[in-house]
N, CA, C and O of each residue as an XYZ file, in Angstrom:
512
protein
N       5.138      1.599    -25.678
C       6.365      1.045    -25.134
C       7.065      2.055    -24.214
O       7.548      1.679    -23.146
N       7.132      3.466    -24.660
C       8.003      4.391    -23.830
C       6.900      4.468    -22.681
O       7.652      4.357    -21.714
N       5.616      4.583    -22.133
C       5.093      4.934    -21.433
C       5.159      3.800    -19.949
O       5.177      4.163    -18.773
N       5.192      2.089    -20.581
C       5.605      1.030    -20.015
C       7.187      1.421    -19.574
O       7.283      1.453    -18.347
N       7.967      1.609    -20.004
C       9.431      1.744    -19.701
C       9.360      2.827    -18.537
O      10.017      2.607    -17.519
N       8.433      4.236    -18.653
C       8.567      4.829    -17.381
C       7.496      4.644    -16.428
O       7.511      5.250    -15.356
N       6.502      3.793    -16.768
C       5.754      3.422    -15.789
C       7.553      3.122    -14.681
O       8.078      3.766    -13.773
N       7.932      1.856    -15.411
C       8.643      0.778    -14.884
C      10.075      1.628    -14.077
O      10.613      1.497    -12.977
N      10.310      2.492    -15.230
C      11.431      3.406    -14.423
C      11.331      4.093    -12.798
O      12.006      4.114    -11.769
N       9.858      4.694    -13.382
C       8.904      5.420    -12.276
C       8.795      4.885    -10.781
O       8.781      5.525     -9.729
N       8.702      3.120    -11.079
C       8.261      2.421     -9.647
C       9.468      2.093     -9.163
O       9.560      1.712     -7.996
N      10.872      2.216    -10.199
C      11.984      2.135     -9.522
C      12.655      3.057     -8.711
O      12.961      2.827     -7.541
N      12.897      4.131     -9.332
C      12.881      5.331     -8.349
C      12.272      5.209     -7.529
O      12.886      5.195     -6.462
N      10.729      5.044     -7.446
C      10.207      5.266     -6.659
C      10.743      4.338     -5.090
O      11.019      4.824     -3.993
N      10.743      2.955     -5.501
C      11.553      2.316     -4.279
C      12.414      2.391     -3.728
O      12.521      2.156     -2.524
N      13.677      2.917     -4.841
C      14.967      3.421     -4.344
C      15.226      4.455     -3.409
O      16.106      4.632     -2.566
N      14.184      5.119     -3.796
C      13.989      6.693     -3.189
C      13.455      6.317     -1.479
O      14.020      6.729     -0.466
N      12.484      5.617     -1.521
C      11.908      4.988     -0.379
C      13.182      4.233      0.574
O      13.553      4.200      1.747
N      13.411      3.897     -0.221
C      14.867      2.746      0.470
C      16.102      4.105      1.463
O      16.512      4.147      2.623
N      16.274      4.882      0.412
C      16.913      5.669      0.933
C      16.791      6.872      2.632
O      17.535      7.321      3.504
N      14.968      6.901      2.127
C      14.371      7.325      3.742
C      15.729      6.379      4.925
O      16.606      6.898      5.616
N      15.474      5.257      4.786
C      16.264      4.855      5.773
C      17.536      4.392      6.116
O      18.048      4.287      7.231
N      18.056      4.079      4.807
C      19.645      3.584      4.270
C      20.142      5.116      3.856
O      19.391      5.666      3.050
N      20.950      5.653      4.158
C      21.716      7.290      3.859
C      21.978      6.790      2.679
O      21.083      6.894      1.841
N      22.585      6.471      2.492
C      23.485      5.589      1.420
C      22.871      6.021     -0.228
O      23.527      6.224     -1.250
N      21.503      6.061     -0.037
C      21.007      5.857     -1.126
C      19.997      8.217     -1.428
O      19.178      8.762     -0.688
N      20.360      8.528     -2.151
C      19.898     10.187     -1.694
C      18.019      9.980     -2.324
O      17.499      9.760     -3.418
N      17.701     10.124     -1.428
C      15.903      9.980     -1.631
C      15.266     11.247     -2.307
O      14.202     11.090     -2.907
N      15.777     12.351     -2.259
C      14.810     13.601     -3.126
C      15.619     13.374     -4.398
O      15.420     14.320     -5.161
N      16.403     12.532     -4.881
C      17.077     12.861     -6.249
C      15.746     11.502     -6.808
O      14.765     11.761     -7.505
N      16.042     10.369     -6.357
C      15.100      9.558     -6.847
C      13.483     10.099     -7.044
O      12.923     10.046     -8.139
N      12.868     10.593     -5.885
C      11.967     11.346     -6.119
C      11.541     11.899     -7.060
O      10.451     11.791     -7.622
N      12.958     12.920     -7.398
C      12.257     13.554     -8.512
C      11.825     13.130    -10.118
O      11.132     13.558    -11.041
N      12.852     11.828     -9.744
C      13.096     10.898    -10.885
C      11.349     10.303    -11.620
O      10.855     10.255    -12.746
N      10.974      9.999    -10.428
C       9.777      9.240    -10.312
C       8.753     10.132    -10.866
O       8.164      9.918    -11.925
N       8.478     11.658     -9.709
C       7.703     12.972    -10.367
C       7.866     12.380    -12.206
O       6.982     11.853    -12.881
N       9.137     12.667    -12.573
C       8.879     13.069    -14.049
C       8.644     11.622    -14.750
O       8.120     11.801    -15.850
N       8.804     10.606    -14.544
C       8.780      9.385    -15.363
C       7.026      9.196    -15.242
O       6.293      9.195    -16.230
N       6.496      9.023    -13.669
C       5.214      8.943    -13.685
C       4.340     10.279    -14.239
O       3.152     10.139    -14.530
N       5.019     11.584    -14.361
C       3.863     12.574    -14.847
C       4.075     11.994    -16.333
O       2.948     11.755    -16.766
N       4.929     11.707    -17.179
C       5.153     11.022    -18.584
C       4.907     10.242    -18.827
O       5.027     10.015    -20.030
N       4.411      9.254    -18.046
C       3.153      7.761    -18.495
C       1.858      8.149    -17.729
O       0.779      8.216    -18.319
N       1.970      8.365    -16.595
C       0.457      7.838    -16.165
C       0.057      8.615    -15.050
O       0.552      8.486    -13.931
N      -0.633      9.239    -15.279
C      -1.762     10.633    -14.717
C      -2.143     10.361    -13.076
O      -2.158     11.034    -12.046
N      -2.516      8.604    -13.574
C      -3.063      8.388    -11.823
C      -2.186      8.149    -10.507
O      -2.464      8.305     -9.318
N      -0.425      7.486    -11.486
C       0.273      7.420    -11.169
C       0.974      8.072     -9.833
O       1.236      7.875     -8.646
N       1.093      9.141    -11.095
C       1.646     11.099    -10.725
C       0.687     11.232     -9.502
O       1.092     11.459     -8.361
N      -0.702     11.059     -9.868
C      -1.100     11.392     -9.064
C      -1.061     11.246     -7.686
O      -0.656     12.065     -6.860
N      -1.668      9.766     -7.444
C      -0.993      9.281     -6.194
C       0.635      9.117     -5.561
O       0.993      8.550     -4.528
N       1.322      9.723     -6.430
C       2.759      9.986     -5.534
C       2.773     11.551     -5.272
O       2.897     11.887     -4.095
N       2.662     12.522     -6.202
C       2.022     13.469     -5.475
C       1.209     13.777     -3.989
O       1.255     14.720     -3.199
N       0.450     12.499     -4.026
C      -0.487     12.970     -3.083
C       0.397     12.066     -1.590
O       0.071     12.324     -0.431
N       1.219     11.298     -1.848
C       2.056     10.827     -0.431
C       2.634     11.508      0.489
O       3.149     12.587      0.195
N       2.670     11.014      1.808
C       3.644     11.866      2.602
C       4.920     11.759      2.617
O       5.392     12.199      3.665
N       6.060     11.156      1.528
C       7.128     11.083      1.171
C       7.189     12.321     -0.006
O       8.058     13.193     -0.045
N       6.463     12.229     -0.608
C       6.678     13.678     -1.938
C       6.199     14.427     -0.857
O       7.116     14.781     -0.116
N       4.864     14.867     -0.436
C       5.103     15.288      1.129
C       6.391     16.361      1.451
O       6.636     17.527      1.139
N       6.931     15.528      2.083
C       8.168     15.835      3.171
C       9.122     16.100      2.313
O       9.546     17.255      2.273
N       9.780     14.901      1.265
C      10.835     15.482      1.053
C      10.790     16.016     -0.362
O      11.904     16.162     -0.865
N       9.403     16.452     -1.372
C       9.694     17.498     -2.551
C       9.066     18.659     -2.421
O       9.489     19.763     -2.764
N       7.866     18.351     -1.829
C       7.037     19.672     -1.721
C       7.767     20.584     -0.249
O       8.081     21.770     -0.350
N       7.866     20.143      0.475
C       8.165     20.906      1.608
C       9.784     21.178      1.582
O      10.149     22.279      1.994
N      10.636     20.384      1.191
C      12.061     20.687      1.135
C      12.544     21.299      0.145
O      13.332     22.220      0.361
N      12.129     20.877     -1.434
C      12.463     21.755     -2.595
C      11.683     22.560     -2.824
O      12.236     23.638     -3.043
N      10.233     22.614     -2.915
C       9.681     23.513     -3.490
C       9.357     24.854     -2.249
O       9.634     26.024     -2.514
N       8.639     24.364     -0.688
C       8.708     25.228     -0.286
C       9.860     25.541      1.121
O       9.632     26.235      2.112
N      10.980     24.853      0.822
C      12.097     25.499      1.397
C      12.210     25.085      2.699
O      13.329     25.357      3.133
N      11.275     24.359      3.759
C      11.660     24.371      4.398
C      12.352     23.275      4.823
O      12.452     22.157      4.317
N      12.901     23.826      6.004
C      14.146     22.619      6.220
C      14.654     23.308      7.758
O      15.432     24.262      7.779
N      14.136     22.726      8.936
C      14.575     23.214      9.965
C      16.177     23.209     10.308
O      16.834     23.089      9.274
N      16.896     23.298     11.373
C      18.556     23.524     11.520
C      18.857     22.104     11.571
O      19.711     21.577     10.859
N      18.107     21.464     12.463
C      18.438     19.807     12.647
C      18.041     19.402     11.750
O      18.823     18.488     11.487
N      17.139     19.432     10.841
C      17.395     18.499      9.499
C      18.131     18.896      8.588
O      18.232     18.061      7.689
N      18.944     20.227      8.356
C      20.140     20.695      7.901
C      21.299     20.155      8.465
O      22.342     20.359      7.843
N      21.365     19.361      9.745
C      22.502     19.450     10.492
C      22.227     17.817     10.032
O      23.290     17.326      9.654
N      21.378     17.094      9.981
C      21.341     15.600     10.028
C      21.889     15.406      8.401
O      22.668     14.496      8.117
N      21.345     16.441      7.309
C      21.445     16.346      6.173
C      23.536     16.742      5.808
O      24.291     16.202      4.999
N      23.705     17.454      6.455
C      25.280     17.494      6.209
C      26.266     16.376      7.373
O      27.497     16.365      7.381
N      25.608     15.723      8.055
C      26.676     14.759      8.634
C      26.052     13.830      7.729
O      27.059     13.464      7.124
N      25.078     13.176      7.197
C      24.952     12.303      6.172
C      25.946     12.467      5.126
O      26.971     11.788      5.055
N      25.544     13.587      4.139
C      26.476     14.220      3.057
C      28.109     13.693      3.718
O      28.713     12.740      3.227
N      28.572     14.396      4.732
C      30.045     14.170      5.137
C      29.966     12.620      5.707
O      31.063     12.262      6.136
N      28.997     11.676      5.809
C      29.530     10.598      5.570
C      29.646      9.340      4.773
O      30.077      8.239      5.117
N      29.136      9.773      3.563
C      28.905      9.204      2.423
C      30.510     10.031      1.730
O      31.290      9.192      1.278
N      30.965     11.389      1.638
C      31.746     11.804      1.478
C      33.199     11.108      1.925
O      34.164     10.990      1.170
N      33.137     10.643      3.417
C      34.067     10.407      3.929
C      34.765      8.900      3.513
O      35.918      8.595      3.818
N      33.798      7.998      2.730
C      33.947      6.877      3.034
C      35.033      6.563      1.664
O      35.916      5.732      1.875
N      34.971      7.219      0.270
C      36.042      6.939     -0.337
C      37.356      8.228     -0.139
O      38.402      8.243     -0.787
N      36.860      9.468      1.160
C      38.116      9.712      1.033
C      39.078      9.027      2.129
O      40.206      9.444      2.393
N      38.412      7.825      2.775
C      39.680      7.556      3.318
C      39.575      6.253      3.198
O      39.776      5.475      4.130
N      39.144      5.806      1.649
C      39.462      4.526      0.793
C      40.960      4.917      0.043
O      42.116      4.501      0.125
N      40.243      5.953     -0.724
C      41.526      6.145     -1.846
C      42.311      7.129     -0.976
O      42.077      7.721      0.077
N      43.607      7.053     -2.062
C      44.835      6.659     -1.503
C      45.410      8.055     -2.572
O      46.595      8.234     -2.854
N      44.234      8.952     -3.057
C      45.090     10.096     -4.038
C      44.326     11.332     -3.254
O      43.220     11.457     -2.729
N      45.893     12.490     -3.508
C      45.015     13.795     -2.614
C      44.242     14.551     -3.004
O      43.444     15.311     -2.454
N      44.719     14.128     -4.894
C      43.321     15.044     -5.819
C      42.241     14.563     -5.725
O      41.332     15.231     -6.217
N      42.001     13.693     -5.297
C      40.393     12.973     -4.699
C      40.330     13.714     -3.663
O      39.363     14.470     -3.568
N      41.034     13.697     -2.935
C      40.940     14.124     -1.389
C      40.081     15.618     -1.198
O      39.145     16.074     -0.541
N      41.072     16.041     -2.243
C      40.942     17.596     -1.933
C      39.481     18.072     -3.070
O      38.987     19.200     -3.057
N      39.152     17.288     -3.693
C      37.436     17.397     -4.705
C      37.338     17.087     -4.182
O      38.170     16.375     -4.744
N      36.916     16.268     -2.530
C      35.585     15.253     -1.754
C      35.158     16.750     -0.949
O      34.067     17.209     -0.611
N      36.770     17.332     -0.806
C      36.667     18.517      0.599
C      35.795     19.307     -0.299
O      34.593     19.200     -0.053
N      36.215     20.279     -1.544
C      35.552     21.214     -1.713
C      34.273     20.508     -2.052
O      33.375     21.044     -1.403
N      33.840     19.590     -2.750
C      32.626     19.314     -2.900
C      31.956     19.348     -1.411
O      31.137     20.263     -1.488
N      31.917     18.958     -0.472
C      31.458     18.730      1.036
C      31.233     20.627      1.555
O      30.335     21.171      2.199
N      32.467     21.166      0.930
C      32.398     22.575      1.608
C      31.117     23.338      0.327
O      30.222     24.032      0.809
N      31.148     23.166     -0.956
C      29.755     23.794     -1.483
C      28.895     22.827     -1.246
O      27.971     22.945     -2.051
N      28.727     21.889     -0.513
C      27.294     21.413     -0.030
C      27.032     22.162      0.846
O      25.880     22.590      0.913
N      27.988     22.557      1.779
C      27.518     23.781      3.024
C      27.294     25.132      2.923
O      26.784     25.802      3.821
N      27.655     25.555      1.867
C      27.485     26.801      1.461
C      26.608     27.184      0.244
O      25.981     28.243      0.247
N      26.571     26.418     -0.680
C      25.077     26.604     -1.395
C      23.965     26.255     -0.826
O      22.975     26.942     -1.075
N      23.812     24.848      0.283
C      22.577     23.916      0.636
C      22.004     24.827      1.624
O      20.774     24.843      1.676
N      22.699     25.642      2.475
C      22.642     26.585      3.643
C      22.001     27.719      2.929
O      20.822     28.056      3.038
N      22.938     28.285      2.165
C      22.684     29.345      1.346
C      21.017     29.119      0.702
O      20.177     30.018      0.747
N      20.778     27.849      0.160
C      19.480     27.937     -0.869
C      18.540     27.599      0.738
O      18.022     28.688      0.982
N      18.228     26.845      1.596
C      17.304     26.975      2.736
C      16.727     27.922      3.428
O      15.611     27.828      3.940
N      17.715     29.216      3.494
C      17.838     30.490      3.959
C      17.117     31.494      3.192
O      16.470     32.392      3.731
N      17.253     31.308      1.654
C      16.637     32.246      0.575
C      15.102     32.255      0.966
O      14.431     31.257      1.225
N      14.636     33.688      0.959
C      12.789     33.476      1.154
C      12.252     32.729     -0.223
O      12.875     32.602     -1.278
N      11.209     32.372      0.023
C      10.524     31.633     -0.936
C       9.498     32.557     -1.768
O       8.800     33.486     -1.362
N       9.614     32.054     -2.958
C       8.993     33.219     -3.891
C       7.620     33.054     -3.989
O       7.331     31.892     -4.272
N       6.647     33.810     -3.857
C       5.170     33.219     -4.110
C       4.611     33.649     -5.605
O       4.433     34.755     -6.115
N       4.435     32.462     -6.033
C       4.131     32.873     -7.432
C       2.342     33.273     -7.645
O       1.379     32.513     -7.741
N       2.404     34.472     -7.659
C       0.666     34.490     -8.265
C       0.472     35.001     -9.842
O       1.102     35.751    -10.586
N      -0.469     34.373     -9.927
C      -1.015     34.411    -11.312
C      -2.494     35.506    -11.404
O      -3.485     35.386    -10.684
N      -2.310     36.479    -12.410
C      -3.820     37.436    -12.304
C      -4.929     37.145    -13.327
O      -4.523     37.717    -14.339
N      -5.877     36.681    -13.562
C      -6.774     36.543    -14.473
C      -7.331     37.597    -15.012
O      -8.252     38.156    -14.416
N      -6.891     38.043    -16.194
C      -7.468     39.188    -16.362
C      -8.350     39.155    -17.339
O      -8.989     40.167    -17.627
């Protein structure tokens, strides 16, 4: 039963995540990763073949794990962020919202910048 439930979880993320490639609206490496762990926890072939896509691809292997992320897709990735940000701060009508949308928006720019920039660690392993 749990393995059916994340099959099922698995293919949801997985669409959502897809959906999001083109709707901002929706953040596609969070679903992603969702999927990684639901499909490595039911089903091997699963994992496998999303692993092997050019969506895990692009946006887990190459953006989280190995860092990269050119200036324009940093620059496309924070006017997204600031406009998903923007849209309930100038719904609501309170400044303590206001002023959590700002600092949240300002450590997206300064950790997200900050972690792109960090060299990437190469992990080797020695057989001895």
């Amino acid at each position: 039963m749990k393995k059916l439930l994340f099959i099922i979880l698995g293919s949801l993320t997985f669409v959502l995540g897809t959906i999001g490639i083109f709707f901002p609206i929706l953040p596609t490496t969070p679903f992603y990763l969702l999927t990684g762990f639901f499909w490595l926890n039911s089903s091997e072939k699963l994992h496998d073949y999303f692993v092997g896509t050019t969506y895990y691809q692009k946006y887990i292997q190459e953006m989280i794990i190995e860092k990269k992320m050119g200036k324009r897709e940093q620059v496309k990735m924070f006017v997204g962020i600031l406009f998903i940000l923007a849209i309930p701060f100038f719904i609501i009508d309170s400044w303590m919202i206001k002023i959590i949308l700002i600092t949240v928006y300002v450590a997206h720019l300064f950790l997200l910048t900050r972690y792109f920039n960090m060299p990437v660690k190469v992990s080797t392993t020695e057989n001895d």
